[in-house]
ChimeraX commands (.cxc) that place a marker at each C-alpha (Angstrom):
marker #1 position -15.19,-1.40,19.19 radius 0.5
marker #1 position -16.57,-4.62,19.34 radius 0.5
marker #1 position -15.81,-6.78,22.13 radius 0.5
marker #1 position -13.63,-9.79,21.35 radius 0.5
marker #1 position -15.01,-12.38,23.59 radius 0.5
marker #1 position -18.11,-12.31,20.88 radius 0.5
marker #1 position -15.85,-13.40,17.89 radius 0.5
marker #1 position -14.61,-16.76,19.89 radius 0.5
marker #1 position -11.48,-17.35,22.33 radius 0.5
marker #1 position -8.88,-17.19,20.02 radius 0.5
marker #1 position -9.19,-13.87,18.69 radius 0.5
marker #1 position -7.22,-12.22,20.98 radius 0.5
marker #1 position -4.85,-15.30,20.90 radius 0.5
marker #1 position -4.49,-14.40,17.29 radius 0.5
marker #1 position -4.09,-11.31,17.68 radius 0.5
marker #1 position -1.16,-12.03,20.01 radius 0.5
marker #1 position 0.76,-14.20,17.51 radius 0.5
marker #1 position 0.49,-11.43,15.16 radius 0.5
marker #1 position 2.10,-9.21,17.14 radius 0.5
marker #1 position 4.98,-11.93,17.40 radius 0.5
marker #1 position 5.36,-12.11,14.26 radius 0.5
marker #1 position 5.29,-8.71,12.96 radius 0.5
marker #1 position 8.14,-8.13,16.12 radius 0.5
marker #1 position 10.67,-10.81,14.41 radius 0.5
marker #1 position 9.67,-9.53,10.50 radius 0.5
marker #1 position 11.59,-6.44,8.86 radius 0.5
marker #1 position 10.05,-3.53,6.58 radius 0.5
marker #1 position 13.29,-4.05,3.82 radius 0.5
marker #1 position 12.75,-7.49,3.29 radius 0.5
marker #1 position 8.83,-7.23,2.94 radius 0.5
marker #1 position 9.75,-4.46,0.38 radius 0.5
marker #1 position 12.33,-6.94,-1.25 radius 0.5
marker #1 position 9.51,-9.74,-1.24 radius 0.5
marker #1 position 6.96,-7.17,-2.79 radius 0.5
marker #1 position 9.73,-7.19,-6.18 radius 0.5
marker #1 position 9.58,-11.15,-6.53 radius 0.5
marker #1 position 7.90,-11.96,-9.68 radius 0.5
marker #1 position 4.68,-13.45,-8.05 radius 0.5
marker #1 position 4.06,-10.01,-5.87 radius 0.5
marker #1 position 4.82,-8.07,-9.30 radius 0.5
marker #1 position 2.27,-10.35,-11.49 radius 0.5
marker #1 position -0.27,-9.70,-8.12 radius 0.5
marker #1 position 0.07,-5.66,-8.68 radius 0.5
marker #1 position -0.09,-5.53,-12.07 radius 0.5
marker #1 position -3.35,-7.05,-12.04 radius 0.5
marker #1 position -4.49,-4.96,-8.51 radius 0.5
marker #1 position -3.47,-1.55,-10.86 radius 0.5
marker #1 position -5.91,-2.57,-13.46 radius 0.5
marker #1 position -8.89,-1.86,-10.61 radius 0.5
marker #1 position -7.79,0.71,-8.07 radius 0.5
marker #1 position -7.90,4.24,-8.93 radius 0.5
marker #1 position -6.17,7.06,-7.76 radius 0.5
marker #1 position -8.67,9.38,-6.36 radius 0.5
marker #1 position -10.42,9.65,-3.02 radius 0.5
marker #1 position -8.77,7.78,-0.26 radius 0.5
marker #1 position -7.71,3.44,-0.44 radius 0.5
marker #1 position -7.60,1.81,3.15 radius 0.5
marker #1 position -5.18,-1.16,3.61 radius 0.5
marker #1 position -7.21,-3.45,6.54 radius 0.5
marker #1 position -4.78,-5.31,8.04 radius 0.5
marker #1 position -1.80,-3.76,7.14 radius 0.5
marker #1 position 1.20,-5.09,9.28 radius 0.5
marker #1 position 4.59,-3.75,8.17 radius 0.5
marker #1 position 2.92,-1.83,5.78 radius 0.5
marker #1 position 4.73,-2.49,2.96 radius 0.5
marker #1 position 2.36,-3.09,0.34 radius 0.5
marker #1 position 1.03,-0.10,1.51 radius 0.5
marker #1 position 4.32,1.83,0.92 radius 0.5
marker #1 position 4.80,0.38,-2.32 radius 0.5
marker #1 position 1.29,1.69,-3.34 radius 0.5
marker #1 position 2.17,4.87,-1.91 radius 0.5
marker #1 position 5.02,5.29,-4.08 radius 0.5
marker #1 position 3.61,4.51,-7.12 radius 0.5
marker #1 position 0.98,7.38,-5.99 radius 0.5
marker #1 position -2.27,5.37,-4.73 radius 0.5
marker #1 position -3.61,7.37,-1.69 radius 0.5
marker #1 position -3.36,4.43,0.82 radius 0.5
marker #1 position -4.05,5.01,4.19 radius 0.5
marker #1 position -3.42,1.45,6.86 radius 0.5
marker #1 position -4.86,0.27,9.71 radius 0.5
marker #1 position -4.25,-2.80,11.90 radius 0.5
marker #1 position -4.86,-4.24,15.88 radius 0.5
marker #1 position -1.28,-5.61,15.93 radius 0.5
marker #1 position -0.22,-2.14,17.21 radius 0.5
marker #1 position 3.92,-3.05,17.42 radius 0.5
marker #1 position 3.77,-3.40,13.66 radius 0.5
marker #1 position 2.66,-0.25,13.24 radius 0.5
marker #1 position 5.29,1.34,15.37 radius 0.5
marker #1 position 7.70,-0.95,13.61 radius 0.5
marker #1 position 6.50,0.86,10.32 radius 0.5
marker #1 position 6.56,4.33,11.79 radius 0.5
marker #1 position 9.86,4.04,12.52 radius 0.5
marker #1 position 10.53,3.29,9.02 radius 0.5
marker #1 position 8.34,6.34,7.78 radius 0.5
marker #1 position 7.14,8.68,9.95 radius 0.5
marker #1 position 5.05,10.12,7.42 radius 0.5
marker #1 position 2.58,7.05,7.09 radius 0.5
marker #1 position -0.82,7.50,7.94 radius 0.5
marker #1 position -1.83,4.46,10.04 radius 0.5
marker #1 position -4.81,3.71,12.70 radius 0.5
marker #1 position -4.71,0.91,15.23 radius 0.5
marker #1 position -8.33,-0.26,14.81 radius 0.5
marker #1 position -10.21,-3.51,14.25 radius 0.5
marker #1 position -11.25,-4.77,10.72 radius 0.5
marker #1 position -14.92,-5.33,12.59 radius 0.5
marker #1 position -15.43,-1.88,13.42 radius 0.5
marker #1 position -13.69,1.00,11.15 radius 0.5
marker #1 position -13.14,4.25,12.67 radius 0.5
marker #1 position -14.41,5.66,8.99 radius 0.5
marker #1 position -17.53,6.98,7.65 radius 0.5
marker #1 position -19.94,5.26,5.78 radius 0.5
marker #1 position -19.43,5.57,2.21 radius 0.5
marker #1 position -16.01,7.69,2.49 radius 0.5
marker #1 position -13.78,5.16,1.48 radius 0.5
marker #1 position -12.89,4.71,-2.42 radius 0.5
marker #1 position -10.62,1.18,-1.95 radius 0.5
marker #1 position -10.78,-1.07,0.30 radius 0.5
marker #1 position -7.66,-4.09,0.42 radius 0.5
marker #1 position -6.99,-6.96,2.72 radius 0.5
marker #1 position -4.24,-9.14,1.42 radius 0.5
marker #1 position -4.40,-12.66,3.74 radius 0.5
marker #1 position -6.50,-11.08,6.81 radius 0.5
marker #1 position -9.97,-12.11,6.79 radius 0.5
marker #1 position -8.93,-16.05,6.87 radius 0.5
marker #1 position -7.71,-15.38,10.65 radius 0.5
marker #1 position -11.38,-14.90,12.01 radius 0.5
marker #1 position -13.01,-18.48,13.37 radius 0.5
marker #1 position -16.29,-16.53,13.20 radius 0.5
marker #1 position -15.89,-15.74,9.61 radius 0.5
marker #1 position -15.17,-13.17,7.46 radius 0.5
marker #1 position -18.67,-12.09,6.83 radius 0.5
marker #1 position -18.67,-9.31,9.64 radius 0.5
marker #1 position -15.60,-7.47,8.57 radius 0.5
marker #1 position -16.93,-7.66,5.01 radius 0.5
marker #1 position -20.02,-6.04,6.34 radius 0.5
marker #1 position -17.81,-3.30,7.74 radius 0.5
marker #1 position -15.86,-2.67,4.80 radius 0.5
marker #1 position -19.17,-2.36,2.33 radius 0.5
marker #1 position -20.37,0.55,4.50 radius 0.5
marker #1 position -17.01,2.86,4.82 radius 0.5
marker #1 position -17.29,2.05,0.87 radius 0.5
marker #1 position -18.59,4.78,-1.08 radius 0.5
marker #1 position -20.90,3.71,-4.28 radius 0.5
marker #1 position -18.39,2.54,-6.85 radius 0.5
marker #1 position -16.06,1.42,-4.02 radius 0.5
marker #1 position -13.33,-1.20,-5.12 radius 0.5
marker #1 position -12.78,-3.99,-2.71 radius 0.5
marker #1 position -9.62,-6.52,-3.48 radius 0.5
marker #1 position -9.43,-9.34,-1.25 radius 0.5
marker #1 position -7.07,-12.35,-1.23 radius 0.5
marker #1 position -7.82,-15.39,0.71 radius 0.5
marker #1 position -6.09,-18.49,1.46 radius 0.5
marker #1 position -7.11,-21.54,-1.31 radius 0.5
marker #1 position -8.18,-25.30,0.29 radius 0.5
marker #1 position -5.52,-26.49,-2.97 radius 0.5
marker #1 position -3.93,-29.92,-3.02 radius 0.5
marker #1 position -0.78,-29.40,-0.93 radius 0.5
marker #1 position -3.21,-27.99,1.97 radius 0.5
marker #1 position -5.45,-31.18,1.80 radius 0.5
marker #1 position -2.64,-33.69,1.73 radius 0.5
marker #1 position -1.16,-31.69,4.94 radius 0.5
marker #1 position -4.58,-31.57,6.46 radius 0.5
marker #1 position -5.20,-35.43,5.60 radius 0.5
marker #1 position -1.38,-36.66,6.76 radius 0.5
marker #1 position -2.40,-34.68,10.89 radius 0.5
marker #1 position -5.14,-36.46,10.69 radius 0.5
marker #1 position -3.64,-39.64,10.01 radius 0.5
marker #1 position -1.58,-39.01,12.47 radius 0.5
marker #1 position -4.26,-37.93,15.21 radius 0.5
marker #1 position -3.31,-34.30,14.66 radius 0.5
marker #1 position -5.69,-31.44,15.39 radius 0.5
marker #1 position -6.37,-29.83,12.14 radius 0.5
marker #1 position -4.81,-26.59,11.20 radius 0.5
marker #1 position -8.15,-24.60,12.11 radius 0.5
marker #1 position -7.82,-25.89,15.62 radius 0.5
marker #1 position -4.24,-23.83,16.13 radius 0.5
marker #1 position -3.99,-21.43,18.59 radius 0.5
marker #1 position -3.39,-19.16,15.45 radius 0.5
marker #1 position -6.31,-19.14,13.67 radius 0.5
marker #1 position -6.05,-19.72,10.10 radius 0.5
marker #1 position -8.52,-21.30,7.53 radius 0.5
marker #1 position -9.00,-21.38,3.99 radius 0.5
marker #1 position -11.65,-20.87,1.36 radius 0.5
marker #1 position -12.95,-22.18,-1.60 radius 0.5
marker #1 position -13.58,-20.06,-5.11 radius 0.5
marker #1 position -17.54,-20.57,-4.46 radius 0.5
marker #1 position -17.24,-19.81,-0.51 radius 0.5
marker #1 position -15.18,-16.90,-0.91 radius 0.5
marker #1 position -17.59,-15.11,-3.53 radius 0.5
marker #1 position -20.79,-16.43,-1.30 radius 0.5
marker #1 position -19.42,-14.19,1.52 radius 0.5
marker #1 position -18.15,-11.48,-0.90 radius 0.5
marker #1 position -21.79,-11.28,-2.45 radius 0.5
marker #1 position -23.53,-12.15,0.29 radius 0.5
marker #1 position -23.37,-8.56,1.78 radius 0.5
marker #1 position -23.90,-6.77,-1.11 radius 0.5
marker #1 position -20.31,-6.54,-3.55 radius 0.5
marker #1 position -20.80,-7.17,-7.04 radius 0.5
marker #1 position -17.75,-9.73,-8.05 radius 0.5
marker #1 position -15.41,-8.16,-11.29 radius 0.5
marker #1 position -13.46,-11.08,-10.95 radius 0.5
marker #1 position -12.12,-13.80,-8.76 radius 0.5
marker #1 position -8.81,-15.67,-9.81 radius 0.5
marker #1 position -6.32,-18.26,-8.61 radius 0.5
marker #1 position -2.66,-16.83,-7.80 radius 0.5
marker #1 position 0.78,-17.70,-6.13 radius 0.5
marker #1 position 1.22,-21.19,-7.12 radius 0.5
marker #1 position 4.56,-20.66,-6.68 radius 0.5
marker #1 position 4.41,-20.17,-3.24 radius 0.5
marker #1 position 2.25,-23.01,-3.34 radius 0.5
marker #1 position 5.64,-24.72,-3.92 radius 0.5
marker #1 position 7.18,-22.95,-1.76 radius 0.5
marker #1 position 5.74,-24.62,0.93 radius 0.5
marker #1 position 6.95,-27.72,-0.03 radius 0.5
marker #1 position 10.51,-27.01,0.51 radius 0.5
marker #1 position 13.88,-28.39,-1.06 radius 0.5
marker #1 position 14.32,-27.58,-4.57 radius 0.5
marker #1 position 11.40,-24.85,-5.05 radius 0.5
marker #1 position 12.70,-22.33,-1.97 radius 0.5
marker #1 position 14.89,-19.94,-3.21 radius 0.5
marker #1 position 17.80,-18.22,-0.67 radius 0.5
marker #1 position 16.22,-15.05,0.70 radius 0.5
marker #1 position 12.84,-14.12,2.60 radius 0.5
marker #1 position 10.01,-16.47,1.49 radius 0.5
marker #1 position 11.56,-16.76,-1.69 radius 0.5
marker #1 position 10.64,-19.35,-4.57 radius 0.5
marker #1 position 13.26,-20.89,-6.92 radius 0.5
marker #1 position 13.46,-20.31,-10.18 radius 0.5
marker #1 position 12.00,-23.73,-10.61 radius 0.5
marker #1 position 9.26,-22.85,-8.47 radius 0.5
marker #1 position 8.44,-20.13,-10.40 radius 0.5
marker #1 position 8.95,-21.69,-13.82 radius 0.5
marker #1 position 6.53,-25.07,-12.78 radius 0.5
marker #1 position 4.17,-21.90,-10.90 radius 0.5
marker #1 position 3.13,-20.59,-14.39 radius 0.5
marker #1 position 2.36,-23.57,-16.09 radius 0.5
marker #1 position 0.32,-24.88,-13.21 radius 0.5
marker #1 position -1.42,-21.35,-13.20 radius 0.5
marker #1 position -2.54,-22.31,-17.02 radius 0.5
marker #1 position -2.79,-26.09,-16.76 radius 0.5
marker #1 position -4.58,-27.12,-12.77 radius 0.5
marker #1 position -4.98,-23.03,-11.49 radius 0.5
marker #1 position -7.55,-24.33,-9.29 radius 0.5
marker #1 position -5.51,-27.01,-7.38 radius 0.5
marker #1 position -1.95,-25.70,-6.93 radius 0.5
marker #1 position -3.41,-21.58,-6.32 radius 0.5
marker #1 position -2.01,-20.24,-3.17 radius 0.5
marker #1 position -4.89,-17.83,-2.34 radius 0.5
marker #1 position -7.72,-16.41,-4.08 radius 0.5
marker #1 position -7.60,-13.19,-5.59 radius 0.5
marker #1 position -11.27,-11.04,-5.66 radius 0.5
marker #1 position -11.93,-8.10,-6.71 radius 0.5
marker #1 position -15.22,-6.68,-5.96 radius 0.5
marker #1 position -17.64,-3.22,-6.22 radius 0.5
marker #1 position -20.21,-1.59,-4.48 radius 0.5
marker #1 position -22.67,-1.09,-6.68 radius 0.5
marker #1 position -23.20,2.59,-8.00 radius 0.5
marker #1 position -26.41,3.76,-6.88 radius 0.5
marker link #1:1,2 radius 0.2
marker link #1:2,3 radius 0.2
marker link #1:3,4 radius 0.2
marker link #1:4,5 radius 0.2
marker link #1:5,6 radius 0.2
marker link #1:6,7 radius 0.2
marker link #1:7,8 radius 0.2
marker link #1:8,9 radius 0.2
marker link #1:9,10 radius 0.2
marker link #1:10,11 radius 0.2
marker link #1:11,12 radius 0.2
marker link #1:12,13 radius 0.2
marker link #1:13,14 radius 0.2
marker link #1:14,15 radius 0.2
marker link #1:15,16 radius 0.2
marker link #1:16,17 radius 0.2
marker link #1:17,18 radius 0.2
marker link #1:18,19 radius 0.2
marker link #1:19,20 radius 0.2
marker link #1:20,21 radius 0.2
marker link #1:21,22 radius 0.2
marker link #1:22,23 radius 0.2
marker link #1:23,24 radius 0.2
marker link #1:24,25 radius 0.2
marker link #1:25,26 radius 0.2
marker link #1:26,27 radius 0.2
marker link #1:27,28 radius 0.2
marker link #1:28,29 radius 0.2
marker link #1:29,30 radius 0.2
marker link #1:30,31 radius 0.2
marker link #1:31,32 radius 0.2
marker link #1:32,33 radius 0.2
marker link #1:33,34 radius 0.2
marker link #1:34,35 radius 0.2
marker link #1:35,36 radius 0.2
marker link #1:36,37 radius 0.2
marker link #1:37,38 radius 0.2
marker link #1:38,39 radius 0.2
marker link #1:39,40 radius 0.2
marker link #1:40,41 radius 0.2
marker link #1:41,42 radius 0.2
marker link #1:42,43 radius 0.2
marker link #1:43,44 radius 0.2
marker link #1:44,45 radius 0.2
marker link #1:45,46 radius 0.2
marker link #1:46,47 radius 0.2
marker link #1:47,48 radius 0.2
marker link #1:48,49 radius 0.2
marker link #1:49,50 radius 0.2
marker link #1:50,51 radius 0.2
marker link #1:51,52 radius 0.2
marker link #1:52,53 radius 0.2
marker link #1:53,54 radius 0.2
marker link #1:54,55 radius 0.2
marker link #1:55,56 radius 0.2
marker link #1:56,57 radius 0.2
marker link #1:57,58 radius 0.2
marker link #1:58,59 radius 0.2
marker link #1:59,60 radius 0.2
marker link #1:60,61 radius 0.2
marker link #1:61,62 radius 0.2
marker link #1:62,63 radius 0.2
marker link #1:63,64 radius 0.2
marker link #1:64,65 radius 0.2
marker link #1:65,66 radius 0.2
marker link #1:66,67 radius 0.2
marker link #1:67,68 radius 0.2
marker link #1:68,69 radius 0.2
marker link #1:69,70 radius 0.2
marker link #1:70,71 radius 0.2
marker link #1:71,72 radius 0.2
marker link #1:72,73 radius 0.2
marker link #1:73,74 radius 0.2
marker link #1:74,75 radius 0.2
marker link #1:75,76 radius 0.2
marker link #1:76,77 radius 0.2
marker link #1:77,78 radius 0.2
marker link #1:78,79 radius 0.2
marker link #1:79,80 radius 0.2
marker link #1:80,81 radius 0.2
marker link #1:81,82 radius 0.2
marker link #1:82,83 radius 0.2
marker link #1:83,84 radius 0.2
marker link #1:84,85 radius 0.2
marker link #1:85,86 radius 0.2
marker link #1:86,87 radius 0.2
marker link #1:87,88 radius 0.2
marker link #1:88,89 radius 0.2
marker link #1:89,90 radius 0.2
marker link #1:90,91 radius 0.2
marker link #1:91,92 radius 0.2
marker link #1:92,93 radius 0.2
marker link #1:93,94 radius 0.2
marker link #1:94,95 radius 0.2
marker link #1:95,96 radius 0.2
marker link #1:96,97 radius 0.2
marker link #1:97,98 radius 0.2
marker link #1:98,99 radius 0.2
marker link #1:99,100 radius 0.2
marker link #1:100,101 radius 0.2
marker link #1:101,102 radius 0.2
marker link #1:102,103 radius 0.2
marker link #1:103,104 radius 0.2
marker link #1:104,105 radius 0.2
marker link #1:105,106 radius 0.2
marker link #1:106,107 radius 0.2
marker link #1:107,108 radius 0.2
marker link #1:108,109 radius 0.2
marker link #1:109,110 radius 0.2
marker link #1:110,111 radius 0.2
marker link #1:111,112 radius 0.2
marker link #1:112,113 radius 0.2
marker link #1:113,114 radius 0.2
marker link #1:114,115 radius 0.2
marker link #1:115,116 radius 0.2
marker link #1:116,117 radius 0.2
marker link #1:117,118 radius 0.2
marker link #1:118,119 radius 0.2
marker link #1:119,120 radius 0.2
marker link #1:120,121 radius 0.2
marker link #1:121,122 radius 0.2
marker link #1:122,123 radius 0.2
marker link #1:123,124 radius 0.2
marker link #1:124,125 radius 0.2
marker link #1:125,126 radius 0.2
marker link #1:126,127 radius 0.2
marker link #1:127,128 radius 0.2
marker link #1:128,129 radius 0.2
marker link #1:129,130 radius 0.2
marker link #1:130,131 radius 0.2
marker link #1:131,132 radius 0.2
marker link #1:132,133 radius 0.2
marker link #1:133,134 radius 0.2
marker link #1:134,135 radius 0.2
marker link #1:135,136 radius 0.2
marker link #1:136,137 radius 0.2
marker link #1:137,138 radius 0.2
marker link #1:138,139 radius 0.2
marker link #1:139,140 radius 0.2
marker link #1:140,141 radius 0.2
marker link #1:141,142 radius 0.2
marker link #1:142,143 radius 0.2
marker link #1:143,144 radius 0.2
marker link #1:144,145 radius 0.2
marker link #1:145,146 radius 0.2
marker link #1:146,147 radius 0.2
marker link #1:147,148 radius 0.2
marker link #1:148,149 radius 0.2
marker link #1:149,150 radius 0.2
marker link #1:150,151 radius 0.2
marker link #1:151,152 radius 0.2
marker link #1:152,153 radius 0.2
marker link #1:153,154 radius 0.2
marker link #1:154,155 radius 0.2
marker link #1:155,156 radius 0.2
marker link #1:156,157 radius 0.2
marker link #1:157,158 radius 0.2
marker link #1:158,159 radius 0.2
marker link #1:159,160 radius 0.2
marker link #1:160,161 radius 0.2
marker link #1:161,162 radius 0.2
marker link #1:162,163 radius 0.2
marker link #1:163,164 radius 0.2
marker link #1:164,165 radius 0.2
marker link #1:165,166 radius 0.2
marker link #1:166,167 radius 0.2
marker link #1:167,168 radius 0.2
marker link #1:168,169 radius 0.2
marker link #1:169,170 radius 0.2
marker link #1:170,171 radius 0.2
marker link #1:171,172 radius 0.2
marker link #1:172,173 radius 0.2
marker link #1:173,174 radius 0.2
marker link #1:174,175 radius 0.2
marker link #1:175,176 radius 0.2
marker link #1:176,177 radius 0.2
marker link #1:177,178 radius 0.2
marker link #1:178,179 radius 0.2
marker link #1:179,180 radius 0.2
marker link #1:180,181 radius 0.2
marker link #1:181,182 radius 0.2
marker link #1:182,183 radius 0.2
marker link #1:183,184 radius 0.2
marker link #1:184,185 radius 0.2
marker link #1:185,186 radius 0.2
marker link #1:186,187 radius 0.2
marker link #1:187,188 radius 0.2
marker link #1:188,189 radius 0.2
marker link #1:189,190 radius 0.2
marker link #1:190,191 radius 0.2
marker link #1:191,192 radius 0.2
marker link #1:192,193 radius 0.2
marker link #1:193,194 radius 0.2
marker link #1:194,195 radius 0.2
marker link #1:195,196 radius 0.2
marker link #1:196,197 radius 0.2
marker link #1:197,198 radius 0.2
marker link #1:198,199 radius 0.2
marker link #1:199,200 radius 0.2
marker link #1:200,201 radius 0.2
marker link #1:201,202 radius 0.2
marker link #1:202,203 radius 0.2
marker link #1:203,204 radius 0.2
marker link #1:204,205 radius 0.2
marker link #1:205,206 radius 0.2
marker link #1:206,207 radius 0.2
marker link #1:207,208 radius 0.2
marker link #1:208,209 radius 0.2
marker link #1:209,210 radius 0.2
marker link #1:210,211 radius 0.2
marker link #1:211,212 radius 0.2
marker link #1:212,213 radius 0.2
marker link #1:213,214 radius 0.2
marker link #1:214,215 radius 0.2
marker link #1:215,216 radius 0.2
marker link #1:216,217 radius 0.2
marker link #1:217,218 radius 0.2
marker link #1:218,219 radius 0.2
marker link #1:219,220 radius 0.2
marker link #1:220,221 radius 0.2
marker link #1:221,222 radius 0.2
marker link #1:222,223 radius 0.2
marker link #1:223,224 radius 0.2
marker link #1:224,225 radius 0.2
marker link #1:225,226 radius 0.2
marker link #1:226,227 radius 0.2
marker link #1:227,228 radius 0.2
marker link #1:228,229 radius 0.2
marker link #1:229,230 radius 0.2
marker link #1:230,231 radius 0.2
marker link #1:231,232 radius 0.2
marker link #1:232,233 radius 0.2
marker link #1:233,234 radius 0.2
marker link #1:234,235 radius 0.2
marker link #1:235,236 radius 0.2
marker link #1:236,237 radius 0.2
marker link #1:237,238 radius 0.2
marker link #1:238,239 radius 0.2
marker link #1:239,240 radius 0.2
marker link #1:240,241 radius 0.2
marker link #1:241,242 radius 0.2
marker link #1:242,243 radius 0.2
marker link #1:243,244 radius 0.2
marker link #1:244,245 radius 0.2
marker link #1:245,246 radius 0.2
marker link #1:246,247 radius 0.2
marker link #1:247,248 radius 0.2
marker link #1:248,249 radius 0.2
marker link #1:249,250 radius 0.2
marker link #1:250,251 radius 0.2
marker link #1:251,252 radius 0.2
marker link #1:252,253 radius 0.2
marker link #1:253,254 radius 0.2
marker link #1:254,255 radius 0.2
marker link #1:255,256 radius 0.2
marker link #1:256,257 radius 0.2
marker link #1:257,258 radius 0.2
view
């Protein structure tokens, strides 16, 4: 494995909050999450791409709920992540899931013996980029490999919160000691292209949760849920401004055949 000093101080640091967070989060109520209507609209889409056949890796896969959820609905998903007490967290939940502790910069897989590869909010958390772990996944990829990747969006609410710490002599979010950053449309595909995926599509999504953030009237009660309102102003923004109020980036990309 590649050492983590190379990929800047905080990786480990992030690492470490991840492993926080995973220790204070719940398998049920990321399952209950994965039923809101934004998750639902998010897999009906993903189903349109992945197939069924071979064997789909999850990179990053925490709590492993999307992962179960695929599972169930009989996509051969296999998970791996470096925050190792989430994955105990999820074998305790189902000893039956096949899970790796590994790092999304060097894959304990074959080249080209992979036929999925997903990272849902993962590759933002690198302050070296996500251009090495992109590298990675395109050669455990076999020919005709599907990659689906969502990515944190730059939209309004972001800039105005990025704009109002700097006003007030804030550090900007990037300079946490969890690493997070965000990517534009044209950035995103760059890096997605840039080592060798052909792009099937790339497409704003969430904006509910974009609302979410905001608080007040468009949080719902429950676990990181949006209001009805939320989710009602969410699908007109998604047709009217889907590039300013989008919550992440979806892409979906291929390995070319050969």
């Amino acid at each position: 494995m590649n050492n983590p000093v190379e990929y800047g101080p905080r990786y480990d640091s992030t690492r470490q909050a991840w492993e926080s967070i995973w220790d204070s989060a719940d398998v049920e109520r990321e399952l209950e999450l994965l039923q809101s209507k934004r998750a639902q609209q998010a897999l009906r889409l993903w189903q349109q791409y992945l197939p069924k056949d071979g064997i789909l890796l999850e990179a990053g896969c925490g709590l492993s709920a999307t992962m179960i959820l695929l599972r169930r609905l009989g996509y051969p998903l296999i998970g791996l992540d470096y925050a190792e007490n989430a994955l105990h967290t999820s074998r305790h939940y189902d000893p039956s899931l096949p899970l790796a502790v590994g790092d999304v910069h060097a894959l304990p897989y074959a080249e080209n013996s992979l036929s999925a590869y997903l990272s849902f909010g993962v590759l933002e958390h690198f302050e070296h980029g996500m251009m090495p772990a992109l590298k990675e996944a395109f050669r455990v990829l076999r020919p005709g490999g599907i990659l689906l990747l969502t990515i944190p969006y730059p939209n309004v609410v972001y800039r105005l919160v990025e704009w109002r710490r700097k006003r007030q002599g804030q550090a900007p979010l990037t300079d946490d000691l969890f690493y997070e950053s965000a990517y534009t449309r044209q950035q995103l595909v760059e890096n997605v292209t840039g080592v060798g995926f052909e792009v099937l599509t790339a497409q704003p999504t969430s904006h509910a949760y974009t609302l979410w953030g905001l608080g007040g009237i468009f949080r719902g009660p429950g676990y990181y849920q949006t209001s009805l309102l939320a989710d009602a102003l969410g699908s007109l923004l998604a047709v009217t401004l889907p590039w300013a109020f989008n919550f992440s980036t979806m892409v979906i990309g291929r390995k070319p055949p050969r």
